[in-house]
C-alpha positions as CSV (number, residue, x, y, z in Angstrom):
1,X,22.9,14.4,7.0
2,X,22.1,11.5,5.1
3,X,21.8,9.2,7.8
4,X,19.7,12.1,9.8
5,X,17.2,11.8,6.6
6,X,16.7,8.4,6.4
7,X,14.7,7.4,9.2
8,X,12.3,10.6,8.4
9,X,12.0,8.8,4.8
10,X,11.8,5.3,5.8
11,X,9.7,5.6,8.6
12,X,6.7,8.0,7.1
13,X,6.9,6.1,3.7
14,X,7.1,2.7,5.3
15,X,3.6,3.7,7.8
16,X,2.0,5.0,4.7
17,X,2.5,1.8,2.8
18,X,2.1,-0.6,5.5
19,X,-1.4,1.6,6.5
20,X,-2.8,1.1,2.6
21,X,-1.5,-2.8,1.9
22,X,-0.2,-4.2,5.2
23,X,3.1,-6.7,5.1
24,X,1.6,-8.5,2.3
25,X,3.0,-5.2,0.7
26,X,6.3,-4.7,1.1
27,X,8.2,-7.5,-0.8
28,X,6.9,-6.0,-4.0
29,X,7.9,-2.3,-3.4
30,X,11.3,-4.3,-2.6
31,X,11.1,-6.3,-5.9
32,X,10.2,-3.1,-7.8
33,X,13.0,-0.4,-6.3
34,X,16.0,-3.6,-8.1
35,X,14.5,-1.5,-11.3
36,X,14.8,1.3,-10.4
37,X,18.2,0.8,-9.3
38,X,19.4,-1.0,-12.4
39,X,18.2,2.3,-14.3
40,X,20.4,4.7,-12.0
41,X,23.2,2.5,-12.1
42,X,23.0,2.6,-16.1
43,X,23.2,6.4,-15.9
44,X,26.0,6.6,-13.5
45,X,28.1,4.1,-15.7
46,X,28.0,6.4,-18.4
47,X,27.9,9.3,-16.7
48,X,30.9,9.0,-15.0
49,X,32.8,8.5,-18.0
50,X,32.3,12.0,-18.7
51,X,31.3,13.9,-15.5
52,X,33.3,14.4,-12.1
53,X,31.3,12.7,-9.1
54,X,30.8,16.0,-7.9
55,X,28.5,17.1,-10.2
56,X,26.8,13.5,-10.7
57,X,25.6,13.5,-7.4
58,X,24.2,17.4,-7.7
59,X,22.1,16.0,-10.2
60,X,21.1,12.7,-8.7
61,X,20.0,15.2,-5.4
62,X,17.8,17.5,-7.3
63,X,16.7,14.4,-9.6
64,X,15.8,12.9,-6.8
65,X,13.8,15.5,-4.4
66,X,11.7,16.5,-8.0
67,X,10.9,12.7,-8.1
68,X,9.8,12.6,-4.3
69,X,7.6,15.6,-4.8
70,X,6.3,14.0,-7.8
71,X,5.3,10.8,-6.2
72,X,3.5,12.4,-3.0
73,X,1.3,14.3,-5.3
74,X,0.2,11.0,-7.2
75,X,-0.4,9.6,-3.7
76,X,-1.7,12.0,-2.5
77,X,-4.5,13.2,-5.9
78,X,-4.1,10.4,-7.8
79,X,-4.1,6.9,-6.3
80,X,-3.0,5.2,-2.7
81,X,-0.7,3.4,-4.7
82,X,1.7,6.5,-5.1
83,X,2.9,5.2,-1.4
84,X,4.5,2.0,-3.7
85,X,6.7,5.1,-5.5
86,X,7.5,6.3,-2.4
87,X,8.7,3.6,-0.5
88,X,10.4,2.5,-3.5
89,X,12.6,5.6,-3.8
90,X,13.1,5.7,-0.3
91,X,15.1,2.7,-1.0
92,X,16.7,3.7,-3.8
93,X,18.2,7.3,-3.1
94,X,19.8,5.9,0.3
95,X,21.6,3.3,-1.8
96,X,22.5,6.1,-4.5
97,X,23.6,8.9,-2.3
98,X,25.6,7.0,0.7
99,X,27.5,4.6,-2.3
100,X,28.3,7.4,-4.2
101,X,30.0,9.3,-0.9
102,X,31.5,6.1,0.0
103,X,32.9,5.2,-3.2
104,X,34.4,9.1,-3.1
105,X,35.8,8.2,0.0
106,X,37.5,4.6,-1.3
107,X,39.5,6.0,-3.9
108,X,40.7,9.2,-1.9
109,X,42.7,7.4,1.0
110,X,44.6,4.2,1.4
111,X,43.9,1.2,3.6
112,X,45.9,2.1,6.2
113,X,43.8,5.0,7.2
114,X,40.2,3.9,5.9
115,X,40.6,1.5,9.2
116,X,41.6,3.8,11.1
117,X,38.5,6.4,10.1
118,X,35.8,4.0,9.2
119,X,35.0,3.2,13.1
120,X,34.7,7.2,13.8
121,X,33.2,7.8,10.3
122,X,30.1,5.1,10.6
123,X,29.8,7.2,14.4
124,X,29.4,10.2,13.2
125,X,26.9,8.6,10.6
126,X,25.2,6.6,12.9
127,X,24.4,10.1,15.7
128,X,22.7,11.4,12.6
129,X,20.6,8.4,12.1
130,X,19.8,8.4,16.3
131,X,18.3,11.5,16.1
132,X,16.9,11.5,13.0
133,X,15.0,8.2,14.6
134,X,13.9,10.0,17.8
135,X,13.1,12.8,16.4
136,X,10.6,11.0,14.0
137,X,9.2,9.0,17.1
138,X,8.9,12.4,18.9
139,X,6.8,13.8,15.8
140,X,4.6,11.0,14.8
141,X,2.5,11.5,17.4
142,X,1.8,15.7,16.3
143,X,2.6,16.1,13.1
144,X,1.5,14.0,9.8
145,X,3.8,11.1,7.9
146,X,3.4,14.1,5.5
147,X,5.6,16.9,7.4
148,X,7.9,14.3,8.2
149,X,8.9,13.5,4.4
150,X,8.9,16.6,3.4
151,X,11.9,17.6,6.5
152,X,13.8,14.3,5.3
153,X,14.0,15.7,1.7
154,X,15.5,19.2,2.8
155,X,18.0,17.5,4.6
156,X,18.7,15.5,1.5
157,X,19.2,18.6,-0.3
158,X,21.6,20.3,2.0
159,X,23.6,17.6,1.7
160,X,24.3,19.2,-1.8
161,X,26.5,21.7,-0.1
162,X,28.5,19.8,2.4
163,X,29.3,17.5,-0.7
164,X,30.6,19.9,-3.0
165,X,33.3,20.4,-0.1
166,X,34.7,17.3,-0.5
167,X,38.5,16.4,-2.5
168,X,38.2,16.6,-5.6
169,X,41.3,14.3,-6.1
170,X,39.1,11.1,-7.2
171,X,37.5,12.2,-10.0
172,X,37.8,10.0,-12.6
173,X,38.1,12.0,-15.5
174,X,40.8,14.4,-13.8
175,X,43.4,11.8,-12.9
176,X,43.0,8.8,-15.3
177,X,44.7,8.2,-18.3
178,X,43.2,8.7,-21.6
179,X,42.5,4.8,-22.4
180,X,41.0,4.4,-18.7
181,X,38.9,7.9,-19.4
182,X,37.3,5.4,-22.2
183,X,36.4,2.4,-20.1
184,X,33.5,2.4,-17.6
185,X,33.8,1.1,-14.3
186,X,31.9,-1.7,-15.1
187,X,34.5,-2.6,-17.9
188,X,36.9,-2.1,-15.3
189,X,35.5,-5.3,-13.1
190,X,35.9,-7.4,-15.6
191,X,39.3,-8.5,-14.5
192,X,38.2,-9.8,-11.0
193,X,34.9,-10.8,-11.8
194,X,35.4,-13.8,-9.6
195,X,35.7,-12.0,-6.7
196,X,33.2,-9.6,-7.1
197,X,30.9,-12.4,-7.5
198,X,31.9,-13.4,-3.9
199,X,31.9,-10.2,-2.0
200,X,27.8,-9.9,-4.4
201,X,27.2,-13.5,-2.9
202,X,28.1,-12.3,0.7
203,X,26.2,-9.6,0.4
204,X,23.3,-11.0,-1.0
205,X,22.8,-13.7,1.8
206,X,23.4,-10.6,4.6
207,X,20.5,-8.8,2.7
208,X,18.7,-12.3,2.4
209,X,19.2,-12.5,6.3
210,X,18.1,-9.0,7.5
211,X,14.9,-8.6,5.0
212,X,13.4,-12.0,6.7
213,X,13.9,-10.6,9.9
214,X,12.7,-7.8,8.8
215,X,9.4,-9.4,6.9
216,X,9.0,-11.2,10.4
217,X,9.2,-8.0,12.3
218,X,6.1,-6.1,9.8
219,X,4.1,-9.0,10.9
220,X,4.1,-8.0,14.3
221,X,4.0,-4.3,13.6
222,X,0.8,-4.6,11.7
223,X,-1.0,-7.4,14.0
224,X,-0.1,-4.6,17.3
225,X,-0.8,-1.4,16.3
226,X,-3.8,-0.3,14.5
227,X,-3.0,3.2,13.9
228,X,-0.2,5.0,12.1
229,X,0.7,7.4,14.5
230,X,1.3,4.4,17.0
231,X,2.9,2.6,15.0
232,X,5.3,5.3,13.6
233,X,6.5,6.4,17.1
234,X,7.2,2.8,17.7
235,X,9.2,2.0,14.3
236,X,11.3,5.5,15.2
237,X,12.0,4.3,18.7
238,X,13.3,0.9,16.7
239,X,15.5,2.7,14.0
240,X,16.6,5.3,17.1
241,X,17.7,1.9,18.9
242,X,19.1,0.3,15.9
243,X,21.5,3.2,15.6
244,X,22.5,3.7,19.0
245,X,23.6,0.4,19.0
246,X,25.6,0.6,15.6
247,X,26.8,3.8,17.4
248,X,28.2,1.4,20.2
249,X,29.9,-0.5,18.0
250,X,32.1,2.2,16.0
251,X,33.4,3.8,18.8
252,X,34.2,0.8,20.8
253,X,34.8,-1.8,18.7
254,X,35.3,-1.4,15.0
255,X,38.9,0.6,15.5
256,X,40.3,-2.4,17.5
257,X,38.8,-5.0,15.3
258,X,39.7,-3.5,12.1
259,X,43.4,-3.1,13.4
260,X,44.0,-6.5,15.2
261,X,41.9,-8.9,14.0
262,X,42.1,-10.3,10.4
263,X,39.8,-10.0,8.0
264,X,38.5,-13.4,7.4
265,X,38.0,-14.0,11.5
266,X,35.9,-10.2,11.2
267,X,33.3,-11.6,8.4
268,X,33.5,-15.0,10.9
269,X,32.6,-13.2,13.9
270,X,30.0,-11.2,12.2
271,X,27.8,-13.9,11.0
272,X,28.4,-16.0,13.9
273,X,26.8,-12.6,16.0
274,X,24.1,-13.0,13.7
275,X,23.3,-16.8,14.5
276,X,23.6,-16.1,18.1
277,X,20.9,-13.4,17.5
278,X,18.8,-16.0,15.4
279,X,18.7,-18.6,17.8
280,X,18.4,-17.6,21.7
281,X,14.6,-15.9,20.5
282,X,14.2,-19.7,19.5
283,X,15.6,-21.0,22.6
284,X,13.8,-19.2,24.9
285,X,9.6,-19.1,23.6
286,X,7.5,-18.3,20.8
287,X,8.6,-14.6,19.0
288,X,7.1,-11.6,20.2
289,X,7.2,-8.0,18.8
290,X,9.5,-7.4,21.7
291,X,12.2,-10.5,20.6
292,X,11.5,-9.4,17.0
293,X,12.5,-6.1,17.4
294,X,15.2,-6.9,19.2
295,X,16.5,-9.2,16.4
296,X,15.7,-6.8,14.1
297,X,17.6,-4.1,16.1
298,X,20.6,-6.6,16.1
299,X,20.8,-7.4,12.5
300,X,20.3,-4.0,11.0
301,X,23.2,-2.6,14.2
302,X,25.6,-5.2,13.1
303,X,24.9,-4.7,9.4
304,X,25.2,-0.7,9.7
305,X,28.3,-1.3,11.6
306,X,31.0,-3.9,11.2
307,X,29.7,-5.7,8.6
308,X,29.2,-2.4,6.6
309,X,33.1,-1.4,7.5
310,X,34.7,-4.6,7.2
311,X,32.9,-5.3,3.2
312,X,34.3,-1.8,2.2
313,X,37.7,-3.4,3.5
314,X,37.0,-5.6,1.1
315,X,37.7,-3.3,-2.0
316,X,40.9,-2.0,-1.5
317,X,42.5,-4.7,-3.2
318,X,41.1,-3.2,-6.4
319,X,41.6,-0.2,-8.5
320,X,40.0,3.1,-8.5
321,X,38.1,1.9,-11.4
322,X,37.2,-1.2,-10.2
323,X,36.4,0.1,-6.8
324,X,33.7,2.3,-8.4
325,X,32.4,-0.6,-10.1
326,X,32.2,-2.7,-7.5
327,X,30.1,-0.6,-5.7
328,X,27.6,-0.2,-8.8
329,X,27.1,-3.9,-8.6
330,X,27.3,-4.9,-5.3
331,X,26.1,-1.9,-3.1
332,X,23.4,-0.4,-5.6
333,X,22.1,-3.2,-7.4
334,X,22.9,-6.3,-5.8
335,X,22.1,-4.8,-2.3
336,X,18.7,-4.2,-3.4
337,X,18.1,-7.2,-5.7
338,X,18.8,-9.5,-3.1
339,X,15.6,-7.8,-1.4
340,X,13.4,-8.0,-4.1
341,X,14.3,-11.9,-4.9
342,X,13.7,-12.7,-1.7
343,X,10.9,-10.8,-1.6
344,X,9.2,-13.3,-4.0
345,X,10.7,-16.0,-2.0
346,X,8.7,-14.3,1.1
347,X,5.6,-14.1,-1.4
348,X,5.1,-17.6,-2.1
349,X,7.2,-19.5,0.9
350,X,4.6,-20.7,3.6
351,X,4.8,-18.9,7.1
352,X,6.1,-21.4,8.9
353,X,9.0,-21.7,6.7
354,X,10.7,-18.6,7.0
355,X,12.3,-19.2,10.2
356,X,14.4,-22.1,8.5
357,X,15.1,-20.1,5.3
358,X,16.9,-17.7,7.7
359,X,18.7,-20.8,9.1
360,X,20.0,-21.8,5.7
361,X,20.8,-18.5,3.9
362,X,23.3,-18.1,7.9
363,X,25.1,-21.4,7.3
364,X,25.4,-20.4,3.3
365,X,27.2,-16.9,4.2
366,X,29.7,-18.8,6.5
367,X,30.5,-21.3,3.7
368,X,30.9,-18.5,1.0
369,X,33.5,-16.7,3.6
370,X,36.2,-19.6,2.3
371,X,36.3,-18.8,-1.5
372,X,36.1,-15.5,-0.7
373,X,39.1,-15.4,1.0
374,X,41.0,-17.3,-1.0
375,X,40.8,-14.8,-3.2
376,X,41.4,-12.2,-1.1
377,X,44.8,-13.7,-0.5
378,X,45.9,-13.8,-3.9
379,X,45.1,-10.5,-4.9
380,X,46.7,-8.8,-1.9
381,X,49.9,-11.1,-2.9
382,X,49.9,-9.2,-5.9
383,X,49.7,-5.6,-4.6
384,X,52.1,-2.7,-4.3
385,X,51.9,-0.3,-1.1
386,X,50.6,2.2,-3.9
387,X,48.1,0.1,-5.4
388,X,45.9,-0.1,-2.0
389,X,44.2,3.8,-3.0
């Protein structure tokens, strides 16, 4: 339901935005939603200290359709910059939501069976997403980026009820001791700080990676089309793509890679995927909107996909604790910080350049994959067969 929301959300906010300030636009909506995300991740540190994750993410649902409703009325009475707060929370509640499910997830079955369920999992996920997609390309063209929001947010809030269905076996506050019930998860990381600085490096150059493809891509979005509607049903037809091809990917191939293949070789494969993507556009002419959406369609599939399955591999050498913090930091803030720093890269780098920044930030994620792994090997020297929940 989340995923089915999401390109409803991105796509009507991201027209409306792109319609009022062009591409010019976007990195500062992505620089701005890092504060945002630093806020919610200060109240779910201390929240979770003293609340179940079950009725946390109750409140950050209805927190977060009030502040939808909220922001369409300032754009919509008050000033075309509400579409700013718009696309902004767009990219926040999607970060929020599908960590805080995730996270659930993490600390409620062992490693053994997360790669056996992440393939099938990020499927299911990933058919919501596809028709969410077409189904926004099928309505641009008759309805307004209005309508479409406003379906996006009620599936947002059914999600409330499919939630609440979940195990309850991870909260926190149920099953920890009394000294862990007083530290944060945050406190908790404090231990392995080294490595989640890794796994935030890794993540940060994948981000780094996909936003310049993406900045690329709004270029030719906004230079083809000239009205929203058009350029709506095109961007839903993208995300539709993006997904089917994630799709491809979790019932075919993550189950067998995630089984066979080690770990390091996955993240190696992955990034050597996205090179190949990077360079054959290169080889073969000038871009197009055609080869950047189909670059873009790559990265984001790939991202969605294995690299999303094989990074949550990535924290089950940690405890319950330290899983949730890890996500805080990695999948909430530095996910999103890495787009708004390079979104002030994007601001002041010349055009030209951006093509070999992508080049550099591909051969920095391979060379980050060999400290990160080291690690990695110690600390699964060091575990039990119960310490992998």
């Amino acid at each position: 339901m989340l995923f089915f929301s999401y390109p409803m959300a991105r796509v009507s906010t991201t027209t409306l935005l792109l319609a009022g300030f062009g591409a010019k636009g976007s990195p500062y909506a992505w620089g701005f939603s890092v504060v945002f995300l630093v806020i919610a991740v200060g109240i779910f540190n201390k929240a979770q200290k003293k609340y179940p994750i079950h009725s946390i993410y109750r409140s950050t649902v209805l927190v977060t359709i009030s502040l939808f409703l909220l922001f369409f009325l300032i754009y919509k009475f008050v000033t075309p910059y509400g579409s700013y707060l718009l696309y902004i929370g767009k990219e926040v509640y999607i970060v929020v939501l599908v960590n805080s499910v995730l996270a659930h997830l993490n600390t409620t079955i062992d490693k053994k069976t997360a790669k056996i369920v992440y393939g099938p999992l990020g499927a299911f996920s990933s058919i919501g997403g596809i028709i969410g997609a077409f189904l926004t390309s099928f309505l641009a063209g008759k309805v307004g980026e209005e309508f479409i929001f406003g379906l996006a947010l009620i599936f947002v809030f059914l999600t409330l009820f499919v939630f609440s269905k979940t195990s309850k076996s991870s909260d926190l506050i149920k099953h920890n001791s009394a000294t862990e019930k007083k530290t944060s998860a945050l406190e908790a990381i404090q231990s392995v700080r080294g490595y989640i600085f890794c796994v935030a490096l890794l993540v940060l150059l994948s981000q780094f990676v996909i936003n310049i493809a993406n900045y690329q891509f709004n270029f030719f979005l906004t230079d083809y089309f000239e009205h929203n509607s058009a350029r709506s049903a095109f961007l839903g037809r993208v995300y539709g793509f993006i997904n089917l091809f994630s799709l491809s990917i979790q019932l075919f191939a993550i189950p067998l890679i995630l089984k066979f293949v080690p770990s390091f070789l996955t993240h190696l494969g992955v990034v050597t995927s996205y090179s190949l993507a990077f360079l054959v556009p290169l080889v073969i002419g000038a871009p197009t909107l055609l080869t950047a959406a189909s670059t873009f369609i790559i990265f984001k599939g790939l991202d969605y996909s294995i690299f999303s399955a094989a990074k949550e591999l990535l924290y089950f050498s940690l405890s319950d604790q330290q899983k949730y913090g890890a996500k805080y930091i990695v999948d909430m803030v530095i996910y999103r910080f890495s787009k708004g720093l390079i979104s002030v890269i994007l601001i002041f780098i010349p055009t030209e350049a951006v093509t070999w920044l992508l080049g550099l930030c591909l051969v920095l994620w391979v060379a980050v994959l060999f400290p990160l792994f080291k690690i990695y090997s110690q600390l699964n020297k060091n575990l039990t067969p119960g310490d992998e929940r």
